[in-house]
SETIRO-912178 format. One record per atom (N, C-alpha, C, O): x, y, z. Coordinates in steps of 0.05 Angstrom, whole numbers, padded with zeros to 5 digits, always signed. Example, Ala and Ser with C-alpha at 12.3 -4.5 7.8 and 13.67 -1.06 7.14 Angstrom:
REM residues 2
+00264-00114+00156 +00246-00090+00156 +00264-00066+00156 +00285-00066+00169 +00257-00045+00142 +00273-00021+00143 +00258+00001+00157 +00268+00023+00161 
END
This chain:
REM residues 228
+00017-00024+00000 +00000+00000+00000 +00018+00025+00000 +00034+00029+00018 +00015+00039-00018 +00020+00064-00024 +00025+00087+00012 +00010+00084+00031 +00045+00105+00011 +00047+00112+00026 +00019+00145+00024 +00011+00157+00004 +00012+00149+00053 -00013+00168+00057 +00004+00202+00068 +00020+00198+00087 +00002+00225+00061 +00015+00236+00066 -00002+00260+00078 -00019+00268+00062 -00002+00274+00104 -00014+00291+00114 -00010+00318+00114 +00008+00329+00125 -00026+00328+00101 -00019+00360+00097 -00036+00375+00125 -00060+00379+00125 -00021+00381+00145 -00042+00407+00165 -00033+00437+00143 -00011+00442+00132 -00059+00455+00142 -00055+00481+00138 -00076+00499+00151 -00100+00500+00147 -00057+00513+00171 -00066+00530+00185 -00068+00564+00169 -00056+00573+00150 -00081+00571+00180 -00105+00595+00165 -00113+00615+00184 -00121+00609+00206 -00111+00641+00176 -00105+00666+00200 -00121+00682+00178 -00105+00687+00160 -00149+00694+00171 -00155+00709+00151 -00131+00718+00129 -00116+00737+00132 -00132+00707+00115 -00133+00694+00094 -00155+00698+00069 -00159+00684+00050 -00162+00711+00073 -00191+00715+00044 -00183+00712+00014 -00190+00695-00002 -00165+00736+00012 -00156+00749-00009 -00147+00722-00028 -00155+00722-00052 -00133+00701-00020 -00121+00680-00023 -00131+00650-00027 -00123+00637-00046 -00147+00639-00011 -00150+00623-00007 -00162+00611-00027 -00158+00587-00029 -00182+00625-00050 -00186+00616-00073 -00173+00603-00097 -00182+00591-00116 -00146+00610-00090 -00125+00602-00108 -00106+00595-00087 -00090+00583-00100 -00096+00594-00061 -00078+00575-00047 -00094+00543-00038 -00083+00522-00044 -00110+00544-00029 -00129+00522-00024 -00122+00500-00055 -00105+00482-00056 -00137+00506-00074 -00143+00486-00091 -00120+00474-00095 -00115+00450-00096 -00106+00492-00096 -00065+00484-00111 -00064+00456-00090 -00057+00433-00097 -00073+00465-00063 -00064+00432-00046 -00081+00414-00055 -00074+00393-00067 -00102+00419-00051 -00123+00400-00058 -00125+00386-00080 -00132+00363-00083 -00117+00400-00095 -00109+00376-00123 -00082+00369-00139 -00078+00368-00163 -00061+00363-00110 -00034+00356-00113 -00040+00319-00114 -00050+00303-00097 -00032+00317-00135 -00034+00281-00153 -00023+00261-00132 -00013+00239-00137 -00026+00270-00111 -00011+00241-00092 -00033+00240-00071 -00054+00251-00066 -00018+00221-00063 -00041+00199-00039 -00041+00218-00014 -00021+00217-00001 -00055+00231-00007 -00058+00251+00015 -00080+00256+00026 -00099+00246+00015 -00084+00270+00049 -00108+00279+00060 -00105+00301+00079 -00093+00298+00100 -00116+00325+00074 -00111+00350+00078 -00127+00363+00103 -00151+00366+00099 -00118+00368+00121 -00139+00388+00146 -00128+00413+00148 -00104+00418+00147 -00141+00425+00151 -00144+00449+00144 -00159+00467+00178 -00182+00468+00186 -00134+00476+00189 -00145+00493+00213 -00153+00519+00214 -00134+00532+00223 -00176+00536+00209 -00185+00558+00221 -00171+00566+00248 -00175+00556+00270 -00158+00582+00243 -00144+00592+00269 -00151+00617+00284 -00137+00634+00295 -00187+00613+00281 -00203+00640+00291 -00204+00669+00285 -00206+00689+00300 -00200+00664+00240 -00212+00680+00224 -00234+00700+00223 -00258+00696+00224 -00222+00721+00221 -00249+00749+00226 -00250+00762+00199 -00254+00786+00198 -00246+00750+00181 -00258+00762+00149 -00271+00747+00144 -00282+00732+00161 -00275+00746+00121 -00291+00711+00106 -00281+00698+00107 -00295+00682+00095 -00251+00681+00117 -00244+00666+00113 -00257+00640+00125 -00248+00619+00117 -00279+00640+00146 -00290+00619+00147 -00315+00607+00122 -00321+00585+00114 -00324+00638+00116 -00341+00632+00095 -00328+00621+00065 -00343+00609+00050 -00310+00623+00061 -00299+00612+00042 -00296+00580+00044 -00306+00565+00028 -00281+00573+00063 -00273+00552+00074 -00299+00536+00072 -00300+00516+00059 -00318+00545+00085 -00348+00533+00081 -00353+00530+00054 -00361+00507+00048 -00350+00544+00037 -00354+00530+00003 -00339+00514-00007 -00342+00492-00018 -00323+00527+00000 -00298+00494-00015 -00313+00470-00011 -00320+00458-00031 -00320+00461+00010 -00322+00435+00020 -00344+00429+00006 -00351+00406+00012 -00357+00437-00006 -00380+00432-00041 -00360+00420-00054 -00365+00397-00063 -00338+00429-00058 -00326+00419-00085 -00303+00402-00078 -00298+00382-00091 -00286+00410-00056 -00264+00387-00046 -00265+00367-00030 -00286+00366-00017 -00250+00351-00026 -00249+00340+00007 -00238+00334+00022 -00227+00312+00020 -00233+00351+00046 -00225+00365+00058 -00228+00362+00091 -00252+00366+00096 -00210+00357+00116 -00223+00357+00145 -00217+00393+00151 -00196+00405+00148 -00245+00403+00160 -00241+00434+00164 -00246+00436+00203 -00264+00431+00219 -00225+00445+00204 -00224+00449+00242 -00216+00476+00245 -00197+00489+00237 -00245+00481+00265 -00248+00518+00260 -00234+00526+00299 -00232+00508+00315 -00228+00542+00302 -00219+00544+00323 -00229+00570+00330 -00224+00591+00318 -00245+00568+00355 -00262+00596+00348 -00246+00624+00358 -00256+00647+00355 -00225+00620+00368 -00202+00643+00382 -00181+00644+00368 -00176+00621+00361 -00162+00661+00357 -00138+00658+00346 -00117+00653+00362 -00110+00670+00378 -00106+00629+00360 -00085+00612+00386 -00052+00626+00373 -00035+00636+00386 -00052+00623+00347 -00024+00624+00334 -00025+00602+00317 -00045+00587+00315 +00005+00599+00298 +00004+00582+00283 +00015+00554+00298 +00020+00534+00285 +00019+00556+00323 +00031+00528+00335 +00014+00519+00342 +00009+00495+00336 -00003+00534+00356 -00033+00515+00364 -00048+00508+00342 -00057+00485+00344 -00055+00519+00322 -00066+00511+00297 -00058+00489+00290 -00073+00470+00291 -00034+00486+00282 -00011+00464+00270 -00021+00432+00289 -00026+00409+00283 -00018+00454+00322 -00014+00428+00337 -00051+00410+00331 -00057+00386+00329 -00064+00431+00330 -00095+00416+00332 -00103+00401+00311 -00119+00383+00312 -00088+00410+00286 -00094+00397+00259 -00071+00365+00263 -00079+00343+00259 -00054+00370+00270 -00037+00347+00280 -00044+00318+00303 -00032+00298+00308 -00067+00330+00313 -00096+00313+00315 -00107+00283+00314 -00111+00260+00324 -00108+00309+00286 -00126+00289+00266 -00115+00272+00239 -00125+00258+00222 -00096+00280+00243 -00075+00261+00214 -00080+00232+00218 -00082+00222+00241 -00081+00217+00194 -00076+00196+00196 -00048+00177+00180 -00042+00153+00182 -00034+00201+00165 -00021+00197+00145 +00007+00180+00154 +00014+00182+00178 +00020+00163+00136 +00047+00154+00141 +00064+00179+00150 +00082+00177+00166 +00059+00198+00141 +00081+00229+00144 +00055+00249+00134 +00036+00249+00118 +00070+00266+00159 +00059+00307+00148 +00075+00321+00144 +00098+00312+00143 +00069+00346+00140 +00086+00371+00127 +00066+00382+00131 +00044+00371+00132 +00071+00414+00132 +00052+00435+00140 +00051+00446+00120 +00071+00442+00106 +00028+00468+00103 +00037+00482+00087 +00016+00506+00092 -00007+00503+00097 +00029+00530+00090 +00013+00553+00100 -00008+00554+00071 -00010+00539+00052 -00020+00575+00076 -00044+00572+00053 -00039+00613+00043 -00056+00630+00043 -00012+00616+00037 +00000+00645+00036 +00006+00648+00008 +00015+00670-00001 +00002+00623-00007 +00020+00627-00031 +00051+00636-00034 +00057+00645-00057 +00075+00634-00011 +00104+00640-00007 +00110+00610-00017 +00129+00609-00033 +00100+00589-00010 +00110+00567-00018 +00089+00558-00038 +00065+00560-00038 +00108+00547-00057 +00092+00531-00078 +00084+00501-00076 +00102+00484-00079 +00058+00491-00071 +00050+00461-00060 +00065+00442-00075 +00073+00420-00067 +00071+00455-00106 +00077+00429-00123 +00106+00422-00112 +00119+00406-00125 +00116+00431-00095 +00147+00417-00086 +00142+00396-00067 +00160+00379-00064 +00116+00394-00049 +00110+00382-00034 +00105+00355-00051 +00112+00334-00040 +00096+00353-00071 +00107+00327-00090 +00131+00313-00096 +00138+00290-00094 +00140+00334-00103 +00182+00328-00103 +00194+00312-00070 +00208+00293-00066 +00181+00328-00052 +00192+00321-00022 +00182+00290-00019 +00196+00270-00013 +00148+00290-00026 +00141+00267-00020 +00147+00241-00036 +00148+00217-00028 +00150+00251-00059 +00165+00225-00082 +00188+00212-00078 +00192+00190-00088 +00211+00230-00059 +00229+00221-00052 +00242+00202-00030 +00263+00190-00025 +00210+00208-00018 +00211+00183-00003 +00209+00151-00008 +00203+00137+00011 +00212+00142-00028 +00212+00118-00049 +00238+00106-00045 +00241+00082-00042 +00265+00134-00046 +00290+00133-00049 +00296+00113-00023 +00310+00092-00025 +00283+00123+00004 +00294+00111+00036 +00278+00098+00045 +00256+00095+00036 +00285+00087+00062 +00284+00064+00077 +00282+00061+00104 +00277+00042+00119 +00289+00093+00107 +00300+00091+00136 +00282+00110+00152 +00283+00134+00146 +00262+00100+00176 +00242+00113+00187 +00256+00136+00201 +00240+00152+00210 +00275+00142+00204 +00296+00157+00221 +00305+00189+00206 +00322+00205+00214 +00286+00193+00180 +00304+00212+00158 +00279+00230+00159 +00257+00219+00162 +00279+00260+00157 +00261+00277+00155 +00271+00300+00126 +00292+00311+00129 +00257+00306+00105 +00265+00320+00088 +00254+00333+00097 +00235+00329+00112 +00267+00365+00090 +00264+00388+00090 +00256+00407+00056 +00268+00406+00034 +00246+00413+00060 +00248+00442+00026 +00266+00470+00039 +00262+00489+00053 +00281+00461+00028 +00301+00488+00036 +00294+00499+00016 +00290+00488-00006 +00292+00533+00023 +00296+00556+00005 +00315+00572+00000 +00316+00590-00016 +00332+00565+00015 +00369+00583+00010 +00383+00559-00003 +00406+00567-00007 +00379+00536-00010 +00401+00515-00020 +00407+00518-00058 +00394+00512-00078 +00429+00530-00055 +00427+00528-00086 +00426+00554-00096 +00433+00557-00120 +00417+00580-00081 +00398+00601-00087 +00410+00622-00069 +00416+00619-00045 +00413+00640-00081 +00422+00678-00063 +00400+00691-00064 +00395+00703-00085 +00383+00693-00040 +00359+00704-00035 +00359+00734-00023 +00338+00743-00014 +00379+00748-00022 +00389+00772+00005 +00365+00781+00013 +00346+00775-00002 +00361+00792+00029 +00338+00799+00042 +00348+00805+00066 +00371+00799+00073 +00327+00822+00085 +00334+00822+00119 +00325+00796+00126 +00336+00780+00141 +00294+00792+00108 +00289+00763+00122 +00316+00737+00120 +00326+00724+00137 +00320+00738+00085 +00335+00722+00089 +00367+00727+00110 +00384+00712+00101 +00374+00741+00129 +00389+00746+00142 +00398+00735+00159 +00418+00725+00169 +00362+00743+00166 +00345+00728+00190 +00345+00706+00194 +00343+00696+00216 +00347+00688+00169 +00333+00658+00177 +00361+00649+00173 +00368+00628+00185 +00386+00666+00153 +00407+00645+00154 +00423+00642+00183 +00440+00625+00190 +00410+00668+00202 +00432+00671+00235 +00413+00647+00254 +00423+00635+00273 +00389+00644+00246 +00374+00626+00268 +00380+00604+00247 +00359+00597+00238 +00401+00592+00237 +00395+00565+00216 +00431+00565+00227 +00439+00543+00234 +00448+00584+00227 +00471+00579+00238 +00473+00574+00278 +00490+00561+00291 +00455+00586+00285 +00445+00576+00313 +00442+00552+00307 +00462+00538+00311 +00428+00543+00302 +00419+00510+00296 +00438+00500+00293 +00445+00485+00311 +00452+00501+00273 +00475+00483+00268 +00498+00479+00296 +00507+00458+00304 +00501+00496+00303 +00526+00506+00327 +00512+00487+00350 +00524+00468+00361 +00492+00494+00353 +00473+00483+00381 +00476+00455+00378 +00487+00442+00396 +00466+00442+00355 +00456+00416+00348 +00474+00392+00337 +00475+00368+00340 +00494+00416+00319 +00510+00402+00312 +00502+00390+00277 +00507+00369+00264 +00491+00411+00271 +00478+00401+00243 +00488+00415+00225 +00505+00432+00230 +00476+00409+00194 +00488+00425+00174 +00470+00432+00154 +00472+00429+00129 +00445+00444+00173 +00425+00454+00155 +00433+00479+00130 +00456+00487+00127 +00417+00485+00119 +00411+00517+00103 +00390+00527+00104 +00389+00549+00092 +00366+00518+00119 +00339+00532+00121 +00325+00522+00147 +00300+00522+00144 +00331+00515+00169 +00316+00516+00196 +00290+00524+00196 +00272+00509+00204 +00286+00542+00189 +00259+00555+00195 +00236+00551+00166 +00212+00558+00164 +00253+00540+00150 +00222+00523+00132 +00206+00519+00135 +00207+00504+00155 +00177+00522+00127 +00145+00509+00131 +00146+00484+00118 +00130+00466+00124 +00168+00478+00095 +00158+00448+00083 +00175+00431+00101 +00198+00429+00093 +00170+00420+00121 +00182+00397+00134 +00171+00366+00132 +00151+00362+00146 +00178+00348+00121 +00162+00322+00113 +00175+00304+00133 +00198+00295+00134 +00147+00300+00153 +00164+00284+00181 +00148+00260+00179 +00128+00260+00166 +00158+00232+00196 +00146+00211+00198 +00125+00218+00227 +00135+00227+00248 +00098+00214+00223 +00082+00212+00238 +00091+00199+00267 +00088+00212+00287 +00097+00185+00268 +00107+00158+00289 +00122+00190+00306 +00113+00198+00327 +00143+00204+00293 +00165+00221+00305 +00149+00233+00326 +00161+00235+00347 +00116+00245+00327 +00096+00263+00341 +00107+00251+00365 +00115+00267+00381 +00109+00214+00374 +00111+00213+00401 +00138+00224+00411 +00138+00235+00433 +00161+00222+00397 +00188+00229+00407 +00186+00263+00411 +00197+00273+00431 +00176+00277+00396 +00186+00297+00403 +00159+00317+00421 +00167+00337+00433 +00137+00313+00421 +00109+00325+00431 +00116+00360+00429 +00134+00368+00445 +00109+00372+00419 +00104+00396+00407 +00085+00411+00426 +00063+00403+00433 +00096+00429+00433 +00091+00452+00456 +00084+00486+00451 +00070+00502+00463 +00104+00487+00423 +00100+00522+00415 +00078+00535+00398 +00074+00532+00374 +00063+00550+00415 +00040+00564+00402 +00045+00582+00380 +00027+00580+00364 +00067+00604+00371 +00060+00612+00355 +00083+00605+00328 +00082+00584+00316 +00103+00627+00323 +00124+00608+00300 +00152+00600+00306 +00171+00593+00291 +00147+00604+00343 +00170+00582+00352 +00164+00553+00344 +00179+00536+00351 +00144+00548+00331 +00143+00517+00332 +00156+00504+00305 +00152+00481+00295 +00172+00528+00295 +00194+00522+00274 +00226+00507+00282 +00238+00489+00270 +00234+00520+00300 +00253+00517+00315 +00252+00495+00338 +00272+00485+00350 +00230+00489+00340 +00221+00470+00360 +00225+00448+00352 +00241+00431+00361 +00204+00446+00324 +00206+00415+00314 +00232+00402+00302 +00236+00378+00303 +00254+00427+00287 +00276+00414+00286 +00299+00420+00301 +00321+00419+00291 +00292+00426+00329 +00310+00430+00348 +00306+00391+00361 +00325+00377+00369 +00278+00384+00361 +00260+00368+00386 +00270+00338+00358 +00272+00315+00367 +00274+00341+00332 +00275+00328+00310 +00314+00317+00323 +00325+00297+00331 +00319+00333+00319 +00347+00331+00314 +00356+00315+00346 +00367+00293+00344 +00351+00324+00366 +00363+00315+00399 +00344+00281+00395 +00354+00266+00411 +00331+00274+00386 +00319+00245+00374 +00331+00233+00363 +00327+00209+00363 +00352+00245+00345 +00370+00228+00331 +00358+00232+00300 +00367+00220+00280 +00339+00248+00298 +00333+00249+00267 +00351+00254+00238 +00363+00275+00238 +00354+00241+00219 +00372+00251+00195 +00350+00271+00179 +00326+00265+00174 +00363+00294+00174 +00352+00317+00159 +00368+00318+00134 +00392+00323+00131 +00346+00312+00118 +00356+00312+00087 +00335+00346+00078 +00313+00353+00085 +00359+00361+00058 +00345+00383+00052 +00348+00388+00016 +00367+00394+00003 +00320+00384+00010 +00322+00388-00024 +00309+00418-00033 +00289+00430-00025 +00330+00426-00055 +00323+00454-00056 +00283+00460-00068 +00270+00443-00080 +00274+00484-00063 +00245+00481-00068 +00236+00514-00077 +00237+00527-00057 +00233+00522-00088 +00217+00549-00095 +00210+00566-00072 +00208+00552-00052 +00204+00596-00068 +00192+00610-00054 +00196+00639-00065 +00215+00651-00075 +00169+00645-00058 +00160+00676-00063 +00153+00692-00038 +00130+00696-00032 +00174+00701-00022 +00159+00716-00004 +00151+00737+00000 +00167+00756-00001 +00122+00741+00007 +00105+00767+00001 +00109+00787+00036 +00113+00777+00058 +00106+00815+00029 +00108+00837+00052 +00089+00835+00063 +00068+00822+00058 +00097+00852+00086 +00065+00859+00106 +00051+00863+00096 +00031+00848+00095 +00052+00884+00086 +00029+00902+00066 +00017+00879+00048 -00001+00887+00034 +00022+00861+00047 +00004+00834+00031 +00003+00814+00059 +00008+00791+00052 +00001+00816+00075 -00009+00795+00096 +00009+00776+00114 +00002+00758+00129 +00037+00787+00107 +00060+00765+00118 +00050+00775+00159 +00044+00796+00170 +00053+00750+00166 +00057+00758+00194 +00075+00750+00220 +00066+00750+00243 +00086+00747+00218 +00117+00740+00230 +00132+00760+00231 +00141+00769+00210 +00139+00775+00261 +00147+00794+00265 +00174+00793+00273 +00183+00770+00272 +00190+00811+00281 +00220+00811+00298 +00213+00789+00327 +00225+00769+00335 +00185+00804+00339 +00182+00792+00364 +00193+00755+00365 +00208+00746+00382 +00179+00736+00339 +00186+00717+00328 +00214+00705+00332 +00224+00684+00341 +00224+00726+00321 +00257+00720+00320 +00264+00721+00337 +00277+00701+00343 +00262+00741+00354 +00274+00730+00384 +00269+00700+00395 +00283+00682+00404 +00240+00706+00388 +00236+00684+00412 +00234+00647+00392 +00223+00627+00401 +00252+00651+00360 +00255+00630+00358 +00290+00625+00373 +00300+00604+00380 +00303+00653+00376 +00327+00638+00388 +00329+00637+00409 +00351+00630+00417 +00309+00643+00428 +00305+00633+00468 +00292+00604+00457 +00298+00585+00471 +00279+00598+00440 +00268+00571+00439 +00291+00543+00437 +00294+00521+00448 +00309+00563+00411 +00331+00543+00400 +00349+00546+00424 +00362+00525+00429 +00354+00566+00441 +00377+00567+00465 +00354+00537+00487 +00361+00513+00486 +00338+00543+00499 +00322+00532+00509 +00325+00490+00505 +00330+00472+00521 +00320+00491+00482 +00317+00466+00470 +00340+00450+00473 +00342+00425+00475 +00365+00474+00472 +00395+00453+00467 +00386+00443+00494 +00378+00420+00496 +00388+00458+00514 +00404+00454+00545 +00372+00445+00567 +00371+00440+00591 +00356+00446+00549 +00340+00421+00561 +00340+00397+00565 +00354+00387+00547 +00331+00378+00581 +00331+00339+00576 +00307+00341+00553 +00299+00320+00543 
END
C-alpha cells in the first residue's frame, strides 16, 4: 500500500487567497489527505472555507479564538492519519507542487529515522533582511545541534508521523519552527534538505511574522539545546 501523506494548513484570515492557495493543495496528484485549521478567522475566511467543501475534500477544524500558528498546527496534527505530514501555510510564499518532489522522494529511503526538509536558501542567493534572519537562526541550529542545515525555519518539513511521540510539540506561535527541528534533531533524526521554490510576500500583503518571532525562535533554539 502506497504511502498516505498529511498535509495540516493553518489559516489566520486569509480571504484574499485562499481561492487560489487552497485548490493548488487540494489537487496535488498524490495519496494525501488534507486538514485544514481555522485559526479563529475574522474576514470571510471561514465563509470561504465553508464553500470549498461543495467541491473538495477536505477535514475543516475551526478554532473559534486565534491561538497562533503552533496551536493551529498542533490541533490539525490531531487528526492526521497519514504515514508522514508537512505543514503548508495557505499564503502562496511556498509553492504546494514541491511538496510532491519532497514526498516522491521518499521511495528513495528506507529509513524511518530521515526527515526532508524544502530548503529555500540551498542552491539560491535570496538577500533579504528576512533572508538574514533565517540564515543567523539556521547557523544557531547548526552550532547548538551540531547540524548542517541551510533553512531551519522552513514550513515544508516532511516528518514521519510515528516522530509526534518522540518529540510532543509545545510552541503556540512560529517558535514551533525551531522547535520541531531543534526536538527532530536531539531524537536522533537525519535531515535531508532538497532545494524548493519560494516567493515571499510583505506585510502590506499579509505576511505575519514579526521581529518579536525572532527573538523568541532563538530563546526557543537556546532553550531546547540545554534542556533533557
Amino acid at each position: 500500500m502506497s504511502k498516505l501523506l498529511s498535509i495540516v494548513v493553518p489559516i489566520y484570515n486569509e480571504e484574499s487567497l485562499i481561492p487560489e492557495s487552497l485548490p493548488a493543495i487540494f489537487n496535488l496528484p498524490i495519496n494525501k489527505e488534507v486538514i485544514v485549521v481555522n485559526d479563529g478567522s475574522s474576514d470571510s475566511t471561514p465563509t470561504l472555507l465553508e464553500s470549498l467543501k461543495d467541491k473538495y475534500h477536505f477535514t475543516l477544524i475551526n478554532q473559534p479564538k486565534n491561538q497562533g500558528k503552533g496551536a493551529a498546527v498542533k490541533r490539525g496534527l490531531e487528526e492526521i492519519k497519514g504515514d508522514y505530514f508537512i505543514i503548508c501555510d495557505a499564503d502562496l510564499e511556498y509553492n504546494p507542487q514541491d511538496i510532491c518532489r519532497l514526498f516522491l522522494e521518499l521511495d528513495n529511503l528506507s529509513d524511518n529515522k530521515i526527515v526532508i526538509y524544502g530548503s529555500r536558501f540551498k542552491g539560491a542567493n535570496k538577500y533579504s533582511f528576512h533572508y538574514l534572519v533565517n540564515k543567523f537562526l539556521t547557523f544557531l541550529t547548526n552550532i547548538l545541534f551540531r547540524a548542517k542545515l541551510t533553512d531551519m525555519e522552513t514550513c515544508f518539513k516532511l516528518v514521519p508521523s510515528s516522530a509526534l511521540k518522540e518529540i510532543s510539540l509545545s510552541g503556540k506561535r512560529f517558535e514551533i519552527e525551531p522547535e520541531i527541528t531543534a526536538r527532530l534533531l536531539k531524537a536522533n533524526y537525519k535531515i535531508i534538505e532538497l532545494p524548493i521554490s519560494y516567493n515571499r510576500r510583505g506585510y502590506d500583503e499579509g505576511k505575519k511574522i514579526t521581529a518579536k518571532d525572532g527573538f523568541l525562535a532563538i530563546t526557543t533554539l537556546i532553550k531546547e539545546r540545554y534542556n533533557k
